[in-house]
C-alpha positions, 0 to 999 in steps of 0.5 A: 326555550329552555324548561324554566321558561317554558314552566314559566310562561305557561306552556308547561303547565303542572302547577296550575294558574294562581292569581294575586287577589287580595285586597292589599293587592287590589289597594295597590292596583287601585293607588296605581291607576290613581296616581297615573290618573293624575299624572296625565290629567296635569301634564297631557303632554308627558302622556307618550312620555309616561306611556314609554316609562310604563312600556320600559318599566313592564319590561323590566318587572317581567324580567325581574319576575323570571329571575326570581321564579328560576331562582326559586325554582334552583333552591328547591331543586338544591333542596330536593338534592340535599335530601335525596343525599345519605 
């Protein structure tokens, strides 16, 4: 596993841990388990499918948060070089 993994998944740990806890994003989490509430309750049957969806769409935010967190992490890599320069 390379540095920015290892930083991202926490094994290195310089920046500390921070967590999302504002009420914007409480109101969200709160939407979201509302509107899976509902899903499953009108249509019991799709609950494996809307399980699979959730699963696939997991993935892919993590992935899509990895990105992002490396890309960040080359900019201000790029930025540290650039004032280091005469």
């Amino acid at each position: 596993m390379g540095i920015l993994k290892d930083l991202y998944y926490g094994h290195i740990d310089i920046i500390g841990r921070n967590s999302m806890d504002s009420p914007e994003y409480r109101k969200c989490i709160e939407n979201a388990a509302e509107c899976e509430k509902e899903i499953t309750q009108s249509s019991p049957e799709a609950d494996a499918l809307f399980l699979k969806y959730q699963e696939a769409q997991g993935r892919l935010n993590s992935m899509t948060e990895y990105e992002m967190f490396a890309a960040g992490f080359r900019m201000g890599a790029q930025l540290m070089l650039e004032m280091l320069r005469d």
